[in-house]
VEXDREN-2710 file (C-alpha; in Angstrom, 1 decimal):
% VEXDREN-2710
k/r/px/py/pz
1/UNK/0.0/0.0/0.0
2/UNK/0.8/3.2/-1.2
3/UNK/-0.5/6.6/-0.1
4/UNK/1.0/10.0/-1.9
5/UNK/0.1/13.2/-3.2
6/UNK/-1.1/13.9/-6.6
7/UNK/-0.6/16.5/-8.9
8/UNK/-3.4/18.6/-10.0
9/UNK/-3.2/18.3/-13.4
10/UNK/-3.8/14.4/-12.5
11/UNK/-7.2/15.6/-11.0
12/UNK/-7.9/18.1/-13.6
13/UNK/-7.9/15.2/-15.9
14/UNK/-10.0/13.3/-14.0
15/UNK/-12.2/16.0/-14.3
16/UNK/-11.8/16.6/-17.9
17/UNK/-12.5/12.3/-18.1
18/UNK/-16.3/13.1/-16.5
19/UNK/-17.2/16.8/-17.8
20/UNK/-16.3/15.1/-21.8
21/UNK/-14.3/14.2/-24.4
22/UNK/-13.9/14.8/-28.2
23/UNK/-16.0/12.3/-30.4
24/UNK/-14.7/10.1/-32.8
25/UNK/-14.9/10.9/-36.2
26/UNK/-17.4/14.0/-36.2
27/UNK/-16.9/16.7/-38.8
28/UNK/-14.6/19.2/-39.2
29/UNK/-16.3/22.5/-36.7
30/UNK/-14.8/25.8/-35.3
31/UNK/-14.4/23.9/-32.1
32/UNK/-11.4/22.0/-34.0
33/UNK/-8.7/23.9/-31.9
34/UNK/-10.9/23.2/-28.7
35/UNK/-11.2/19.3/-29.4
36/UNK/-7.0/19.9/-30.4
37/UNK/-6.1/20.9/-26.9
38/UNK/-8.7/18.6/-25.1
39/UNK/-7.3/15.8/-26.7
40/UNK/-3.5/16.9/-25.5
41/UNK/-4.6/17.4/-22.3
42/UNK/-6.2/14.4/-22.1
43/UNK/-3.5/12.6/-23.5
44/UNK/-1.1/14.3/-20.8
45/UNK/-3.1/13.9/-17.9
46/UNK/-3.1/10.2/-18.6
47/UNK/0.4/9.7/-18.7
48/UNK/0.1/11.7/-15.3
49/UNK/-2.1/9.1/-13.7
50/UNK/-0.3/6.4/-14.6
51/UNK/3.1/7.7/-12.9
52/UNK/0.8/8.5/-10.1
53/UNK/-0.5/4.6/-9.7
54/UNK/3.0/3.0/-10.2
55/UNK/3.1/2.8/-14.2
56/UNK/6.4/5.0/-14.7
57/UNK/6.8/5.9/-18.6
58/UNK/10.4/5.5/-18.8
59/UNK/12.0/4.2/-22.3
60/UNK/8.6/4.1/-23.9
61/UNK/8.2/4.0/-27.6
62/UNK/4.3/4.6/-27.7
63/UNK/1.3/4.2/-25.3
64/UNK/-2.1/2.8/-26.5
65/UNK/-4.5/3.6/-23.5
66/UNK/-8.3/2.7/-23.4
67/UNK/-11.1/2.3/-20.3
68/UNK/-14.6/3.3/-19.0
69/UNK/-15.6/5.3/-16.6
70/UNK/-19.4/6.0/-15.1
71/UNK/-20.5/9.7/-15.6
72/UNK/-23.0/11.9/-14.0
73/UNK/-24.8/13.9/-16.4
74/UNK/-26.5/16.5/-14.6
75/UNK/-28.9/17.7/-17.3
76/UNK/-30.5/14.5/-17.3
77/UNK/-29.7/13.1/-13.4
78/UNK/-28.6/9.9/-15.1
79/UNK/-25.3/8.2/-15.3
80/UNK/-23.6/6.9/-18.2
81/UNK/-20.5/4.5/-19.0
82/UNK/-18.2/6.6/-20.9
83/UNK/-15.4/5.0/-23.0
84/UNK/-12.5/6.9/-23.9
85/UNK/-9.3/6.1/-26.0
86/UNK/-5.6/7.6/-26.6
87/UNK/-2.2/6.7/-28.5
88/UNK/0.2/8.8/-28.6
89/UNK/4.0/7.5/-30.6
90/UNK/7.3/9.2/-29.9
91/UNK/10.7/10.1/-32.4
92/UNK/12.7/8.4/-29.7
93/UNK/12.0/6.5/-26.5
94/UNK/10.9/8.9/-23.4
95/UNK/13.1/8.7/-20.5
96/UNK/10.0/10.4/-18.7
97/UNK/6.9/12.3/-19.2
98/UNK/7.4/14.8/-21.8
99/UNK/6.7/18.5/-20.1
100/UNK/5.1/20.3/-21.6
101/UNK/3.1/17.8/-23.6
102/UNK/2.9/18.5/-27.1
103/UNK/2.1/15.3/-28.9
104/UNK/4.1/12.5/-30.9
105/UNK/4.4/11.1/-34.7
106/UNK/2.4/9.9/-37.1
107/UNK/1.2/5.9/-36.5
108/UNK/-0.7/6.3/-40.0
109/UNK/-4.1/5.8/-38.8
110/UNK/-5.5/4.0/-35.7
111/UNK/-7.9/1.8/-35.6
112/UNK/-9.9/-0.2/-32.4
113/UNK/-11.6/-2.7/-33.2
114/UNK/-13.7/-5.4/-30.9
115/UNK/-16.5/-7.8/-31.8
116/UNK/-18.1/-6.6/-35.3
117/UNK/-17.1/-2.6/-34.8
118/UNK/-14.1/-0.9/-36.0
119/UNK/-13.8/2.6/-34.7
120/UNK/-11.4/5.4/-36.3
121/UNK/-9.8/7.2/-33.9
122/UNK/-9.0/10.7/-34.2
123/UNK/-5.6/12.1/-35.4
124/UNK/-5.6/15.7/-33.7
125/UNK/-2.4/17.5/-34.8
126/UNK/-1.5/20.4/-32.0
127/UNK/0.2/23.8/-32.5
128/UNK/3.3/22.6/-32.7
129/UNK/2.7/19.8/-35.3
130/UNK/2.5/17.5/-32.5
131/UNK/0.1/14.4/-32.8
132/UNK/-2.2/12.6/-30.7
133/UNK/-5.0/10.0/-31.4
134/UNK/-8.3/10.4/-29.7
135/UNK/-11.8/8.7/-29.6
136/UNK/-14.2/9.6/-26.3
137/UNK/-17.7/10.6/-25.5
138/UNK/-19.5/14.1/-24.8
139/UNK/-21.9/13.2/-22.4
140/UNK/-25.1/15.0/-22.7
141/UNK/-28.5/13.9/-23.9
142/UNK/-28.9/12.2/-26.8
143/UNK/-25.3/12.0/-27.4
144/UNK/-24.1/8.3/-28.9
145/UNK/-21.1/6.7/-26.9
146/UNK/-18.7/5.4/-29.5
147/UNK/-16.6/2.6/-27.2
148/UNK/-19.1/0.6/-25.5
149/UNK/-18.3/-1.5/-23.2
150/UNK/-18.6/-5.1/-23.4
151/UNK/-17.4/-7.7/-20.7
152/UNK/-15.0/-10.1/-21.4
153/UNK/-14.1/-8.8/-25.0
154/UNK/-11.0/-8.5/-26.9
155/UNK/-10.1/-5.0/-27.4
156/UNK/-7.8/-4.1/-30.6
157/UNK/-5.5/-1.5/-31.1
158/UNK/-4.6/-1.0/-35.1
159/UNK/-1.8/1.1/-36.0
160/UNK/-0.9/1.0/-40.0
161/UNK/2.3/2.8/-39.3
162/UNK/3.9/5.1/-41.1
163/UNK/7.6/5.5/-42.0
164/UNK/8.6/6.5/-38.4
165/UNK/6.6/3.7/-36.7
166/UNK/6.0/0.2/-37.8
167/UNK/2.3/-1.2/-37.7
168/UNK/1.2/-2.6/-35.0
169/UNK/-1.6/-4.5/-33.2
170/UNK/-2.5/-4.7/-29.6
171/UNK/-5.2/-6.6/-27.4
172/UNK/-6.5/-5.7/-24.6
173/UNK/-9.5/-7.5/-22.3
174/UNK/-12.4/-5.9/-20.9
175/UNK/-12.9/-6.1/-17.2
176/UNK/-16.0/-8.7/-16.5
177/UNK/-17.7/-6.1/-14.6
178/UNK/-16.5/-2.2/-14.6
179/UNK/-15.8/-0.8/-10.9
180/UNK/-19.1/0.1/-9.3
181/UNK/-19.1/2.2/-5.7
182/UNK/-21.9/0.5/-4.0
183/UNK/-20.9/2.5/-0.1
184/UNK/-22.6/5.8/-1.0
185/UNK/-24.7/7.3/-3.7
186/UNK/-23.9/10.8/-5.4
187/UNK/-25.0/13.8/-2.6
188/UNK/-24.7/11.9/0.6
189/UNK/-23.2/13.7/3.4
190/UNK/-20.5/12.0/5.9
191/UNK/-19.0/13.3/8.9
192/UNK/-15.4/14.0/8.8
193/UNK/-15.3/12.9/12.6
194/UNK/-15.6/9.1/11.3
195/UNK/-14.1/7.4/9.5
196/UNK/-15.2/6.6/5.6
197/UNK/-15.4/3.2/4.2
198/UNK/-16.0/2.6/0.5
199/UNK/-17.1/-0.4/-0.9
200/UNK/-17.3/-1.4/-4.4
201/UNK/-18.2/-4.0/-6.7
202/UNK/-16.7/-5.3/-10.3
203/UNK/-13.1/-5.1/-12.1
204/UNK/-10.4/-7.6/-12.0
205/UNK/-9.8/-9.5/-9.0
206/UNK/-6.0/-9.5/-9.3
207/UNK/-5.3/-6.2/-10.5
208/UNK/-4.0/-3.1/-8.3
209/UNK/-7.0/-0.6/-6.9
210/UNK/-6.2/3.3/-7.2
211/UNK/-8.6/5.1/-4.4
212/UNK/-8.4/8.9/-4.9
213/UNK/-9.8/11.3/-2.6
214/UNK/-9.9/15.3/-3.5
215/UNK/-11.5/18.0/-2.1
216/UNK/-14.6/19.9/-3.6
217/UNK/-16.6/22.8/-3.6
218/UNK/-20.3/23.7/-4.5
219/UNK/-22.1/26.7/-6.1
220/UNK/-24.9/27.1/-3.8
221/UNK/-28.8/27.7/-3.5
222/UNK/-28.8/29.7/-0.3
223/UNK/-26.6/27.6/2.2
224/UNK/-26.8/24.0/0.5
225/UNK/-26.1/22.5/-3.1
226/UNK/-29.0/22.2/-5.6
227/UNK/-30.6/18.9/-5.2
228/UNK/-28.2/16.2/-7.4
229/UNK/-26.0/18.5/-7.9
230/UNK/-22.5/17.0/-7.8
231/UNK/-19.4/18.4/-6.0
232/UNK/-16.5/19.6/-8.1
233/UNK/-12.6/20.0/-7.8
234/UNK/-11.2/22.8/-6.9
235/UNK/-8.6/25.1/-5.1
236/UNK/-11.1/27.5/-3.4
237/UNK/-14.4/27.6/-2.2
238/UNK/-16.3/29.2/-5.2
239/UNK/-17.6/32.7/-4.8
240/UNK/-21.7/33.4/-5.0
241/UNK/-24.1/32.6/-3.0
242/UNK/-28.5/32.7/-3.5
243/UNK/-29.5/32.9/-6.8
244/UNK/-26.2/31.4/-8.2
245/UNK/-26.6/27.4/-8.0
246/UNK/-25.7/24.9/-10.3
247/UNK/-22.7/22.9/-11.4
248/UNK/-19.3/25.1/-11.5
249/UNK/-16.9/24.7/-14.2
250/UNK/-14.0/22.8/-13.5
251/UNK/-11.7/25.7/-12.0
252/UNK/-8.1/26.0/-12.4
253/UNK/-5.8/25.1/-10.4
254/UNK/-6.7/22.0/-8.0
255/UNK/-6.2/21.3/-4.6
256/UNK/-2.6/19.1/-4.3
257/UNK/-4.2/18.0/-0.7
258/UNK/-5.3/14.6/-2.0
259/UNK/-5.1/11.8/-1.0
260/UNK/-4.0/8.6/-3.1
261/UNK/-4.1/5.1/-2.3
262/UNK/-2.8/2.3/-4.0
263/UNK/-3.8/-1.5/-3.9
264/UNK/-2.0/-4.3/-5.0
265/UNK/-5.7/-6.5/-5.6
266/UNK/-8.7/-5.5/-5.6
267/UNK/-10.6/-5.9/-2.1
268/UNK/-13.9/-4.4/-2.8
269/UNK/-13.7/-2.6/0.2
270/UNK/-10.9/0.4/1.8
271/UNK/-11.7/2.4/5.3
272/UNK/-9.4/6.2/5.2
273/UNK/-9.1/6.9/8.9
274/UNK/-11.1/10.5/10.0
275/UNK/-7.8/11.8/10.7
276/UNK/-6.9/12.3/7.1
277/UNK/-10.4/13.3/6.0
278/UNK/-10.2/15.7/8.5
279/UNK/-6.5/16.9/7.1
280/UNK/-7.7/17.3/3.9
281/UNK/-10.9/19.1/4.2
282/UNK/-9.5/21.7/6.9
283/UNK/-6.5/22.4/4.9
284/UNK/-8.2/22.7/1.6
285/UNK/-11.3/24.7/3.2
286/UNK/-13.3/22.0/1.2
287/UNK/-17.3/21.9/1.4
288/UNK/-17.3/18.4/0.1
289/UNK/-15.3/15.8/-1.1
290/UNK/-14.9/13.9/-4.4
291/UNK/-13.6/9.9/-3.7
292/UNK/-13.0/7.7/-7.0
293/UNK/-11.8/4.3/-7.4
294/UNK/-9.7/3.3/-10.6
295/UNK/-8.0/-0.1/-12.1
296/UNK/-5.4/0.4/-14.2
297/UNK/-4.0/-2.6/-16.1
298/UNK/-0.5/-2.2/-17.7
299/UNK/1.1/-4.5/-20.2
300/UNK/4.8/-4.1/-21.7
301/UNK/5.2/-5.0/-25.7
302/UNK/8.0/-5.2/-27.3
303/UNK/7.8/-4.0/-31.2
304/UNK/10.6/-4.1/-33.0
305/UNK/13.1/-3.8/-30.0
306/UNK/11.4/-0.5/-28.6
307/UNK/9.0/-0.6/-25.7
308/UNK/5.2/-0.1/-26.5
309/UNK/3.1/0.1/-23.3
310/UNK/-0.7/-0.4/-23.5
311/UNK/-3.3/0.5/-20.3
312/UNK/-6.6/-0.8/-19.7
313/UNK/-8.6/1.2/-17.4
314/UNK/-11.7/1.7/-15.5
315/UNK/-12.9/3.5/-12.6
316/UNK/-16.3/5.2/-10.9
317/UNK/-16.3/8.4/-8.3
318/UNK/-19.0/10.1/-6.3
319/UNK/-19.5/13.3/-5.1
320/UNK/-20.3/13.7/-1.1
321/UNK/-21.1/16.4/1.1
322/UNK/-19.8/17.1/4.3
323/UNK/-22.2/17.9/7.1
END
């Protein structure tokens, strides 16, 4: 067991993961340099997380990263299992996370492909010619989720290469069951003075557990949140009060007083003593908390001498108030 600090671009990206991500294949819009920097942020962040949860990048020719996560839309006070997808190809082998992130080379194009579907992914191209593959989902209502998520299945990268990276594929499993918190629902309140205990259902039984724990803030209706509403990340209590509810915008920067643990299985169940909730929240000044818990599957490939690594992941978080 593991317990650190993370980085707040690592939660910004968590953030990012929940709030959307570009769709696969949609046409050319004005939003083209919005979709350009989401997808290099999301890319980024990423890599972040999986230094974070023991994965270090070092001497990596490529990384091919998919998973699902559940969402909370707030417009329609549903959830929805959001797949998202990245690959990102370097000139030369990383020695570690390039800073600031500004994409890799051309794979040719990319391909997943699982059961009878075969989705394109998106080759974004940032400011500084630097490419990164993207497929995700924009949740919202009526919106189509590209990567579904299917138990059990085989999982495809495609690369047809180009002539700075030979073509490659890569398989990846699904998860029987994605990672359910079954403990608490969105909006319930704890008390600090106890201790929490999170229990969850699904993922792989012999895989490592990443429990995040962040602090959060609302926009409120008089003294409390709007009912459903869902706490966000953040680095100060927001300003407003009656008359200005509803979701905030994720707000720049985050808190870096979070807590991280990490598993080596997956127990279903973690108890974080009141002592460091109480840490957290009184040094943060939160109003709520924001705890998520995350699988992240890493496999080593070797193509052509050069290390590809490829990540499976999958997570779920809730949002919970503190009375």
């Amino acid at each position: 067991m593991k317990i650190t600090q993370l980085g707040f671009l690592g939660i910004s990206i968590l953030l990012l993961m929940v709030l959307g991500c570009s769709v696969g294949n949609e046409p050319e819009t004005n939003s083209q340099n919005f979709e350009v920097t989401e997808g290099l942020t999301i890319a980024d962040g990423q890599m972040d997380l999986l230094e974070q949860s023991g994965h270090p990048l070092e001497d990596s020719k490529a990384i091919f990263s998919l998973g699902w996560k559940e969402i909370f839309v707030p417009m329609v006070s549903v959830t929805e299992t959001a797949g998202h997808a990245f690959a990102v190809a370097f000139e030369q082998p990383v020695i570690q996370r390039p800073r600031p992130f500004i994409g890799g080379i051309d794979m040719g194009s990319v391909y997943i492909n699982y059961q009878a579907n075969q989705l394109e992914m998106r080759k974004l191209v940032g400011p500084q010619g630097g490419i990164v593959y993207s497929l995700g989902h924009r949740p919202g209502s009526g919106m189509v989720n590209a990567l579904e998520y299917i138990p059990n299945t085989t999982y495809e990268f495609d690369a047809t290469g180009s002539s700075n990276f030979d073509p490659i594929q890569i398989d990846l499993t699904s998860p029987p069951a994605l990672l359910s918190i079954s403990s608490h629902s969105l909006g319930d309140t704890i008390s600090v003075a106890s201790d929490l205990v999170l229990n969850w259902s699904g993922g792989k039984a012999d895989s490592s557990i990443v429990i995040h724990v962040h602090p959060a803030y609302f926009r409120p209706i008089g003294n409390r949140p709007a009912p459903g509403q869902m706490p966000v990340p953040g680095s100060r209590p927001p300003q407003g009060g009656p008359g200005h509810g509803g979701l905030m915008p994720p707000p720049p920067p985050i808190s870096p007083n979070s807590i991280i643990v990490i598993l080596d299985n997956n127990p279903g169940t973690y108890t974080i003593a009141a002592s460091e909730l109480q840490e957290l929240v009184n040094q943060a000044s939160a109003q709520g908390i924001i705890c998520g818990v995350s699988q992240v599957e890493h496999n080593e490939i070797d193509h052509n001498g050069e290390l590809v690594r490829a990540v499976l992941h999958n997570g779920d978080r809730v949002g919970l108030m503190i009375e």
